[in-house]
N, C-alpha and C positions, 0 to 999 in steps of 0.2 A: 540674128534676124528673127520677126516673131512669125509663128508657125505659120504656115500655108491656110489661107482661109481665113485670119485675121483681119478685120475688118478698119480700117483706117480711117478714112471718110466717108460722108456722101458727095458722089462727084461734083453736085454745084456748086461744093465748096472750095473747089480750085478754077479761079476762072481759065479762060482759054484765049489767047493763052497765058498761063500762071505757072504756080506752084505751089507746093506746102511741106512745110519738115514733118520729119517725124523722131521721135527719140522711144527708146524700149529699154528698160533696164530688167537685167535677168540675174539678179543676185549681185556679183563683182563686176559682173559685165554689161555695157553701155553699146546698144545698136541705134547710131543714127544715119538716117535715108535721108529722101525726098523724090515727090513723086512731082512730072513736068505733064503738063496738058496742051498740048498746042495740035488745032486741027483734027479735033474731035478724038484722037489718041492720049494714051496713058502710058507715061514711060515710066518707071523707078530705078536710081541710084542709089548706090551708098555715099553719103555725105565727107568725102574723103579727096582731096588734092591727088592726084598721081604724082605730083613732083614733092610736094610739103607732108604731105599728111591732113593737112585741117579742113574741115570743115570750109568749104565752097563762099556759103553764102556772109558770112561774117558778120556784122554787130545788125548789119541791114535786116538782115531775113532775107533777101532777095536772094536769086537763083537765074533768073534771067537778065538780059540785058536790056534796057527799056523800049526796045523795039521787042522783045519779047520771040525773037527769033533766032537767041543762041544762047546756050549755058556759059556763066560769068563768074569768073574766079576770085574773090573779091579782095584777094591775098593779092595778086602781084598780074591781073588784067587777062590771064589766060582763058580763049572760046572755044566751048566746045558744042558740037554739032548735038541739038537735040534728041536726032534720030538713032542717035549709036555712041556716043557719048568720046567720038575721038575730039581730042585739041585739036583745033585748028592755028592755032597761033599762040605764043606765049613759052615759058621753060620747058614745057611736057608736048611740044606738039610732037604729034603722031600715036604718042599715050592716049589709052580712054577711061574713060569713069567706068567703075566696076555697076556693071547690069542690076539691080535688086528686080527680083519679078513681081511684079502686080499686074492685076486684073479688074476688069470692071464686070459688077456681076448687080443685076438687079440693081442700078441706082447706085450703088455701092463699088467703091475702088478698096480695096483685099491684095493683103498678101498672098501672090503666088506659090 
């Protein structure tokens, strides 16, 4: 993950509600998130299936579901609740997306 206080965006750059990825490389190793805006909040993920492994959003980019009211799995249809990142339905439900922390600080969305 990159360090606390890394600065990622500025928040008008994820509409609301939206999203946006993010990828970090640190020598051998590869950290990719994404961070969700809905409802004037900032939530962060790590970009990771709880049933597969991969990457969420797939060839799309997307992250949400075009109602823009639930995380979308783009692998095999699995929703997960915004707010706390459980499955709601799909192979993994009751599993949740692992937390990334971010912050919104001055105009600016930052690693936690």
């Amino acid at each position: 993950m990159p360090a606390a206080g890394t600065i990622l965006c500025r928040l008008e750059e994820i509409s609301d509600p939206g999203s946006k990825d993010f990828r970090f490389r640190a020598e051998d190793r590869l950290f990719a998130g994404f961070v969700v805006r809905q409802a004037g909040e900032v939530r962060g993920y790590v970009d990771s299936c709880p049933h597969a492994g991969w990457p969420l959003a797939g060839p799309s980019g997307r992250h949400l579901t075009r109602e823009g009211d639930l995380i979308l799995c783009a692998g095999h249809g699995a929703l997960f609740r915004i707010e706390d990142g459980v499955c709601l339905s799909g192979p993994c439900a009751g599993r949740r997306l692992t937390p990334w922390p971010v912050a919104v600080r001055a105009g600016q969305v930052v690693a936690a």
